[in-house]
N, C-alpha and C positions, 0 to 999 in steps of 0.2 A: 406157332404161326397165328397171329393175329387174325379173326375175321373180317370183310371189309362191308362195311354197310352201302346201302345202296341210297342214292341219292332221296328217295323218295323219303325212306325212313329219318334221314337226319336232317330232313326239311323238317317234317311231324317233328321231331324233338327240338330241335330249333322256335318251333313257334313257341313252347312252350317257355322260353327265357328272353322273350321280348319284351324291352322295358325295363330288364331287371341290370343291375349293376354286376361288372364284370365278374368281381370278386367272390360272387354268392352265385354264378353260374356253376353248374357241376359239366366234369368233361365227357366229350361225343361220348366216349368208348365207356363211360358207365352210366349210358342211359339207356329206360328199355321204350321200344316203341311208345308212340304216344297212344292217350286212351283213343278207342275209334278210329285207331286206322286199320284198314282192310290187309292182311300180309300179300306179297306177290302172288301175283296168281297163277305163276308157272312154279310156286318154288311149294313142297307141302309143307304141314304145321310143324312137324315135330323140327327143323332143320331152321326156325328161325333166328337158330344163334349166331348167324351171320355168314357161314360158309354151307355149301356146295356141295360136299361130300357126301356122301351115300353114308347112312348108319352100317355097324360094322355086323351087324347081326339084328335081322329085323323082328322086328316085337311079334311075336305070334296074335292069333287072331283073338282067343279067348284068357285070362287071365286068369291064373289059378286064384285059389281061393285066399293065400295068403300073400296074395299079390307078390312076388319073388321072381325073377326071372328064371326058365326053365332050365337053362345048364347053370342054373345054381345048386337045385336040389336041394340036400339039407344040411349044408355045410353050414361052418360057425360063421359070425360075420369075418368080414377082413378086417377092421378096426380091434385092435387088441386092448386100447387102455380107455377108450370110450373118448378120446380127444380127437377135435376136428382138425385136419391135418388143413396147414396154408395151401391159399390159394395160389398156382402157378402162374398164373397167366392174367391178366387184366380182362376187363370185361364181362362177359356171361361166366359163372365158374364150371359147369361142366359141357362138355362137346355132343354128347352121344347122350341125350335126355329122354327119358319115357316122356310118351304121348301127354302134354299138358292137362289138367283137369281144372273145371272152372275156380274162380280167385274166392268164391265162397266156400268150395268144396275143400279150397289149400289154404284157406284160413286167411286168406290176403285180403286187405281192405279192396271199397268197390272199385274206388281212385286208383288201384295201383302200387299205391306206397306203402311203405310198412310203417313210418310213424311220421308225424311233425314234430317241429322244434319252436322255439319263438327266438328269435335274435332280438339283438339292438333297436330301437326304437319301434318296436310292438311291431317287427318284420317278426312272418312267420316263412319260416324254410323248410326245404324236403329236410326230411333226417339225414344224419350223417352216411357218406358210402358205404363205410366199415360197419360191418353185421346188418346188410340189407336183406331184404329175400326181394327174387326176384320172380316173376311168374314162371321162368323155366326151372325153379329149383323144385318147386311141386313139392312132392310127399318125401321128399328127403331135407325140404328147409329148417325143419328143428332139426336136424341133425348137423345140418351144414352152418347154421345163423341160430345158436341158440341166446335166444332173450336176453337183452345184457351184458352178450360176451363176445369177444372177439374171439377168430380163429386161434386157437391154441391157448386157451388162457383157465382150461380147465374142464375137469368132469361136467358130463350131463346126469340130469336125475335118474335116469334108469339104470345108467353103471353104479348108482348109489344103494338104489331098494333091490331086496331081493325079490324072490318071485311071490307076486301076489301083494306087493310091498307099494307105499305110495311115497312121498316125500309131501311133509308138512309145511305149511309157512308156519312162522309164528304169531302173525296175527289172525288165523286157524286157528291155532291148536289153543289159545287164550280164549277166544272165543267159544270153542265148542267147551273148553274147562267152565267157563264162566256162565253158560246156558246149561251143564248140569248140575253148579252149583244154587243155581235162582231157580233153578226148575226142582229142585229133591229138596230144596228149605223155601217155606215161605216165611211169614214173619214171626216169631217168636221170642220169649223172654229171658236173658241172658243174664245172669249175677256172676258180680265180679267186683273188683277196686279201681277206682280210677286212677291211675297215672301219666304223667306225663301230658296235662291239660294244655293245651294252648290257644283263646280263641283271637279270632283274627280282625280286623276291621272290617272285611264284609259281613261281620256275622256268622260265618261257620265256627262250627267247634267241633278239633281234632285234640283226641285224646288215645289213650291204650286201657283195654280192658285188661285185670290180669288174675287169677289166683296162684296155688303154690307151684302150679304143675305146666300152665300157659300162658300166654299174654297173644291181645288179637288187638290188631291197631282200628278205631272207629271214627264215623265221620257223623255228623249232627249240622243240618243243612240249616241255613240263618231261619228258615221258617217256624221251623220245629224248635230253634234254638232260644228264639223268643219267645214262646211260649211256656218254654220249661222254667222260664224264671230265671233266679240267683245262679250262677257256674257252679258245677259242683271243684270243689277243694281234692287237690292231690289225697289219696289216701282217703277218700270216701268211699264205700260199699256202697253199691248202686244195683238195683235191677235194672236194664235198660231194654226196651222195644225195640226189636233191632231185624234187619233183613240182611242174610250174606250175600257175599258176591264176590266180585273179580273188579277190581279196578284197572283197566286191559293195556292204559300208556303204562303199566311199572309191572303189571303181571302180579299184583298185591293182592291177598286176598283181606276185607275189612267188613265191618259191618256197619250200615246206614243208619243207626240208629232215630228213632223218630219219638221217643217218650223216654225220660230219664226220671226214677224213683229213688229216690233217697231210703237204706233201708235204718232202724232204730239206732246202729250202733257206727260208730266208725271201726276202717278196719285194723285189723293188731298194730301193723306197719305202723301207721298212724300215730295212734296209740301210747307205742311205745316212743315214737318219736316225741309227744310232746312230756310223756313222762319222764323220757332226759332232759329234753328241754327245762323242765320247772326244776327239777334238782340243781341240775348247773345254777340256774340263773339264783337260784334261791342260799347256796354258796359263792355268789357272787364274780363265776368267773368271765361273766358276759361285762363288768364293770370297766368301763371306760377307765376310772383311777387307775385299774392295774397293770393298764395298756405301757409297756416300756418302746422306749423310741427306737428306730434304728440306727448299726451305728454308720457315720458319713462312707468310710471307707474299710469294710470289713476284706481281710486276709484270708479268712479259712470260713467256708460256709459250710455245713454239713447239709445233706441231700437226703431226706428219706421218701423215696418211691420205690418200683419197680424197677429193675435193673434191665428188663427187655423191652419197657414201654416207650410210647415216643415222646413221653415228658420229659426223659431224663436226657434224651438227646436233644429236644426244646434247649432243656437248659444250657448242656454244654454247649450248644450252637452259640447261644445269646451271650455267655459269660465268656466267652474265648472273644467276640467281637466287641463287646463294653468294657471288660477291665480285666485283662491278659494277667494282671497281677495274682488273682485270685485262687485259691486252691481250693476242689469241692471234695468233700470228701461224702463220697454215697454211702447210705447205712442201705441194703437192701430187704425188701420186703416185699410179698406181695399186697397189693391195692387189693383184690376182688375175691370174696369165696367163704367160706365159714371156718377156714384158719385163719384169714385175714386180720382181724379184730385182734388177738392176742399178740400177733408177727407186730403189727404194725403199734402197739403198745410197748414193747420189746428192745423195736428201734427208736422209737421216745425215748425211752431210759438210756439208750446207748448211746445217747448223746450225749450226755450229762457226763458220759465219763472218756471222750475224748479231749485232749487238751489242746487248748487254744481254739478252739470254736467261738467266732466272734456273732452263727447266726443261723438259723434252724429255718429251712423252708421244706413244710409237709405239701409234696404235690402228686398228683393221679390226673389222667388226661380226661377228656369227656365220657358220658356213656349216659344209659338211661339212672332213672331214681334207684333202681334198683342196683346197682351198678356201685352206685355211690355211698350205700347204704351205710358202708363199715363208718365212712368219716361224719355219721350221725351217734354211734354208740358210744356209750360212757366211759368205757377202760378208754379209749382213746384220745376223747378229747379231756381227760383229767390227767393223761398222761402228758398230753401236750402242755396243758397247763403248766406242767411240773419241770419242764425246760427251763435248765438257769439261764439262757440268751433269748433276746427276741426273739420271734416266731414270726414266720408267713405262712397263711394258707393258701395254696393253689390248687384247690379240689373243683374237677368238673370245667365245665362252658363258661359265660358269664353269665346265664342268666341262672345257673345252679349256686343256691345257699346251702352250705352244711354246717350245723354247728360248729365244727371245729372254725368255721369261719369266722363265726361269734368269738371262740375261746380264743384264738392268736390276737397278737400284738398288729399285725396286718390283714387284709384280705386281699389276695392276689385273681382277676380276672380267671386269667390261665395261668399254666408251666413258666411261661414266656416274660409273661405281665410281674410275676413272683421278681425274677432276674431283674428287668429294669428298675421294679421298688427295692431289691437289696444292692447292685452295685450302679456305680455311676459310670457314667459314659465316660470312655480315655480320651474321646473328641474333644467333649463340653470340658474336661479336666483341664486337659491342656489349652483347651482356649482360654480356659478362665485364668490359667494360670500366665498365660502370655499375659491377659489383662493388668493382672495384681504385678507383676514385672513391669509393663508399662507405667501402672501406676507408680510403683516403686522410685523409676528411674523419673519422671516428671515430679511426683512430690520430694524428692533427693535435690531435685535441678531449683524446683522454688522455693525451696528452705535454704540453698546456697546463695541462691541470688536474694532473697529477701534477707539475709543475714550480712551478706555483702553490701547492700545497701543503707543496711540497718549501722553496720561499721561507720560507710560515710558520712552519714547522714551526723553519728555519732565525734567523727571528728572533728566534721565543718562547726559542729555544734563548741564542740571541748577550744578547736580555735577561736570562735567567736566569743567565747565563753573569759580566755584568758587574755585578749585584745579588750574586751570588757573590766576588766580589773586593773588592769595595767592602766587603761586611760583614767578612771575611776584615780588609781595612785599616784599618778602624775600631776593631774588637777587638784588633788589633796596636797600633794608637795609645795607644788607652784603658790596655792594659797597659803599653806604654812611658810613658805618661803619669803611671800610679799608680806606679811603677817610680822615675821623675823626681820626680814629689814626696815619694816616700819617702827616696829619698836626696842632698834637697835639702838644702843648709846652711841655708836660709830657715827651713825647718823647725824646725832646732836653736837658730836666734835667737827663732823668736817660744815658745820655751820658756824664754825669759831667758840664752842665753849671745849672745856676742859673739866676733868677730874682729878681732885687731890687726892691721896694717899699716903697715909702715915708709913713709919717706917715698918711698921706690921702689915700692910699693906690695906688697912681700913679707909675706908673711904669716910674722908673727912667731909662732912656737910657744915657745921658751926663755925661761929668765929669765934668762939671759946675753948676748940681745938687747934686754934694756931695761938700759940701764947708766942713771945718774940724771940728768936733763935730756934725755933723747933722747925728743921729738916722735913720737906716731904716731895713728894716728886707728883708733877701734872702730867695729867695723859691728856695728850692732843689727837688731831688725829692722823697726824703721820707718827705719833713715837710719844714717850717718856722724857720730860725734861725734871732735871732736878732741885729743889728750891729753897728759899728758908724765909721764916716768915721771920719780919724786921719789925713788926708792930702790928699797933690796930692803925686802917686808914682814917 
């Protein structure tokens, strides 16, 4: 049953949402009196959770020592799992409440409320209903409204520690680490090798100290940092000035270095790094001439990593979605450790005798210098060298060089970056290949049509060509023609002369050839008449 407030009270709560938007009002029945209002003054303290009823069992006069209610005695609690059981009823959560005690002494703000909120436009609101404390809950509100949590949503810290036990934060317990680490070391001198340098545009400089047995990551503030001059070089021995500590956002413990010494020698690491370095280079296998190309579309790639790293499934990711066609054929070996060096020389050579291998990518995922180490030493990268296909190297991040980087035919970023320098994309393939088909079928279509025209063009020509000739032959005719009957003798007969002819049929010109009785016949120009000559006239 619901209790019912009395008008006076839900006046006092009412004033309190004057002004304010409906929306952000909270309801009567979860409001507690307002501040300074006086309770009834027929009704007593402990009963102002809104009804009437007489408590079922009234609070004795003195209170024992461990504050317990007297027929409790010393039984266990009733709560078995340490979880606050929901609330039944709206409103106040319990009926029958010990005698209130002041809002300082129950940890309650002086206002009343247990926290604010800020809403929407820099409104600031009561806190939420849900895990309120209210003044009637008193010396039982951590147990009823613990910090945080709602009813039911989990252990309190006492069911947690044992007896005598406390429950930690962690921004405690970092703290109190990190106050007796700076408190039991002050500043002092630390020798070590630098690795893993990196300095930043603000000026600081982060590095890792390390020798055979530790490594401790440090920090070198821009102040200190310009002062120390030139950066020291990966692989330099260094004394450094240094204070520990706790770095408490990561829980890191590092040292603040504030003076960095160079000591006479650099360290082995080093050392022996440049001491392969100069051999290789000095055998020439750092030479650009020797670099062979890769090939456009390789079938069979051979893989030498680690068979449980995430390089090798980099790759297979990238090469199953670039070019399905491909087969990789893994040599496995471990990347990291003092077998490494030999394994990984081993699988070089085992390449050399698989067949049909169109292309060798040596890869290992990120890690420190240390890490990386193996793909600096000699049997390896002269192994590599010794590969009859192109080579990739895919060793480390991108900002990691390892020799072997030098000695391949490639240098691959990452795992990842290896895959796109050796196969080609099936997208850009097939696009390209639409392309050279477009092409194809447009240079087919203008070579038809320009050869087609090239026919026309050819005929119009070859007719104009023999219309030319012909008229050419006809005009030549025509003139031999008029030519021929110009200097026809037919001509001269049908103008009334005549041609003799002997009986031979010689054409008689003389009058010495017609002696008197000698036969010969005249051509006219209709015909042949036959004649004889009778004298001289």
């Amino acid at each position: 049953m619901h209790p019912v407030r009395r008008a006076a009270d839900a006046d006092a709560v009412g004033d309190r949402d004057e002004g304010r938007a409906r929306r952000d009002r909270r309801p009567l029945h979860d409001r507690r009196p307002a501040d300074g209002v006086a309770p009834h003054p027929g009704r007593p303290r402990r009963q102002r959770d809104g009804h009437d009823r007489p408590l079922a069992l009234a609070r004795p006069a003195g209170d024992r020592p461990d504050r317990r209610h007297p027929r409790r005695r010393d039984r266990a609690p009733g709560v078995r799992h340490a979880r606050v059981r929901p609330a039944r009823r709206r409103g106040h959560r319990r009926r029958h409440q010990p005698r209130g005690r002041s809002r300082a002494a129950a940890g309650l703000p002086p206002h009343g409320r247990r926290e604010v909120r800020r809403g929407g436009a820099a409104r600031v609101l009561d806190h939420a209903g849900a895990g309120r404390r209210r003044p009637d809950d008193d010396r039982d509100a951590a147990a009823e409204h613990p910090p945080g949590l709602r009813a039911g949503d989990g252990v309190t810290a006492p069911a947690l520690a044992g007896p005598g036990e406390e429950v930690w934060s962690v921004s405690r317990l970092v703290a109190d680490v990190k106050g007796l680490v700076e408190g039991s070391y002050g500043a002092l001198w630390v020798q070590g090798e630098v690795s893993e340098f990196k300095a930043y545009a603000s000026g600081h400089w982060y590095f890792t100290l390390k020798d055979e047995g530790a490594q401790v990551r440090c920090v070198m503030w821009k102040g200190n940092a310009s002062r120390a001059g030139r950066p020291p070089e990966n692989g330099t021995q260094v004394f450094a000035r240094a204070e520990p500590g706790i770095y408490p956002e990561r829980g890191e413990f590092r040292l603040v270095v504030s003076r960095l010494l160079a000591t006479a020698e650099a360290g082995a690491g080093q050392r022996e790094f440049e001491r392969v370095k100069a051999a290789l280079a000095r055998d020439g296998l750092f030479d650009e001439r020797r670099k062979r190309p890769l090939p456009a579309m390789p079938l069979v790639v051979a893989v030498v990593t680690s068979p449980d790293g995430a390089a090798l499934r980099d790759i297979q990711t990238v090469a199953r979605a670039r070019w399905p066609l491909v087969t990789l054929l893994v040599v496995p070996t471990r990347v990291q450790g003092d077998a490494a060096v030999a394994e990984v020389a081993r699988a070089l050579a085992a390449v050399n005798r698989l067949p049909g291998v169109d292309l060798c990518i040596l890869a290992r995922g990120g890690g420190s210098k240390e890490d990386l180490a193996v793909f600096n030493t000699e049997p390896v990268c002269r192994a590599l060298a010794a590969v009859r296909v192109p080579t990739i190297s895919a060793v480390g991040h991108e900002t990691d060089i390892s020799l072997t980087d030098l000695v391949a035919d490639r240098r691959a970023a990452t795992p990842s970056a290896a895959v796109e320098l050796a196969l080609p994309d099936q997208h850009d393939v097939l696009a390209r290949l639409g392309q050279l088909s477009a092409r194809l079928a447009g240079g087919l279509t203008r070579r038809t049509r320009v050869a087609a025209e090239r026919l026309e063009r050819s005929g119009d020509r070859m007719q104009a060509g023999i219309e030319r000739r012909l008229d050419r032959s006809r005009r030549l005719v025509a003139h031999l023609a008029a030519q021929l009957d110009a200097l026809s003798p037919l001509r001269v007969l049908e103008r009334g002369y005549a041609v003799a002819r002997g009986a031979d049929g010689r054409v008689l010109r003389r009058v010495a050839e017609f002696p008197p009785g000698t036969p010969f016949r005249l051509r006219v120009a209709d015909g042949d008449v036959a004649a004889r000559a009778e004298g001289r006239a």
